[in-house]
Phi, psi and omega in degrees: 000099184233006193242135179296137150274197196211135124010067173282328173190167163263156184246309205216159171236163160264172166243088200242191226227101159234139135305094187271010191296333172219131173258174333306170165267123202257149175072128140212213188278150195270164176226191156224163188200165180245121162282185176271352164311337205098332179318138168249138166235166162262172179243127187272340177231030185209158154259181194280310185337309190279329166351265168340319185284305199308308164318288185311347174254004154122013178306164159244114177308160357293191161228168194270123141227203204202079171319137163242356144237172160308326184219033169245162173191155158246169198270161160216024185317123174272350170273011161239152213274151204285322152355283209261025142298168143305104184277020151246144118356086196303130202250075161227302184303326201263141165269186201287359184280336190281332182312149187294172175312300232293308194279343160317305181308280181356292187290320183292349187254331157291322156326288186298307169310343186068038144274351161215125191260116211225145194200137171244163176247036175107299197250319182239165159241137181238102201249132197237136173239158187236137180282330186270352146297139164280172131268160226259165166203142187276151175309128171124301227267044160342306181293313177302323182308324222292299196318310190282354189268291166357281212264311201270299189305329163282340164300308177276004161326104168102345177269141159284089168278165216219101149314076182267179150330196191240133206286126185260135154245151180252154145194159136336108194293346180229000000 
C-alpha cells in the first residue's frame, strides 16, 4: 500500500476528555475516515482535535493520507505543519507491526522490565501495563525523576485512583 488517497469524511470519532485550551493538542481523540478509495481507515497519526483546528484555521479539503493497511492510514498532508502531528502511533489503533522501531523497542524494553505484558487470546491481545512499576532513573539524573514526578501529579490532579488489577486495553490485531 503505497499510494496517497484523499479524505472523503471523518466516520467515527472516540470520546475521551482533552484539553483544547491550547493547539496543537498533544494525544487526543482518534478518529476514522472513509477515503476516496472507498475505504474506511483509523488514523494513527494525527487526532481529530487538531484535525478539526486545522480546518477551521483554514486547511482546505480533501487532506492526503497514506495507507498502511487495509484499514490503518496516516495523515501526511505537506500543508500542515509538523506540529500538529502526533509524534507517536496510537497504540490502541495501530498493531504492533505497523508501529514505527522506536516504540516497538519501547515495548520491548517495557516488556523486559515486567511493566508490560501480552498474552493472546486467538482473535485479540490482550495488553496489561502494570501502573505500580517505577521507571528506572540512572545516577545523576535526580532532577528528571523530581520533573517526571511532577509532571505525572499534574497530570492526575483531580482523578481519584482505586488500587486495582493491572489497566488492561483491548483491541484488534488489524
Amino acid at each position: 500500500m503505497s499510494d496517497c488517497i484523499f479524505i472523503k469524511q471523518i466516520t467515527t470519532v472516540t470520546l475521551i476528555g482533552v484539553d483544547t485550551s491550547k493547539y496543537p493538542v498533544n494525544g487526543g481523540n482518534c478518529f476514522s475516515v472513509t477515503g476516496t478509495d472507498n475505504k474506511n481507515y483509523r488514523i494513527v497519526n494525527f487526532s481529530y482535535e487538531n484535525m478539526q483546528e486545522v480546518i477551521e484555521r483554514g486547511l482546505k479539503l480533501p487532506v492526503k493520507i497514506l495507507p498502511l493497511s487495509e484499514k490503518v492510514a496516516i495523515v501526511i498532508d505537506e500543508r500542515i505543519p509538523d506540529r500538529w502531528f502526533d509524534t507517536r502511533y496510537c497504540e490502541v489503533c495501530c498493531p504492533e507491526y505497523l508501529l514505527p522501531h522506536q516504540q516497538v523497542m519501547a515495548h520491548r524494553r517495557q516488556e523486559a522490565r515486567g511493566e508490560r505484558t501480552i498474552r493472546n487470546t486467538g482473535e485479540f491481545q490482550i495488553i496489561s501495563i502494570d501502573p505500580t512499576k517505577k521507571v528506572k532513573y540512572l545516577p545523576g539524573e535526580e532532577k528528571e525523576k523530581k520533573e517526571d514526578e511532577e509532571r505525572r501529579k499534574k497530570a492526575l490532579d483531580g482523578w481519584k485512583f482505586v488500587e486495582t488489577a493491572p489497566i488492561r486495553a483491548f483491541f484488534s490485531e488489524e
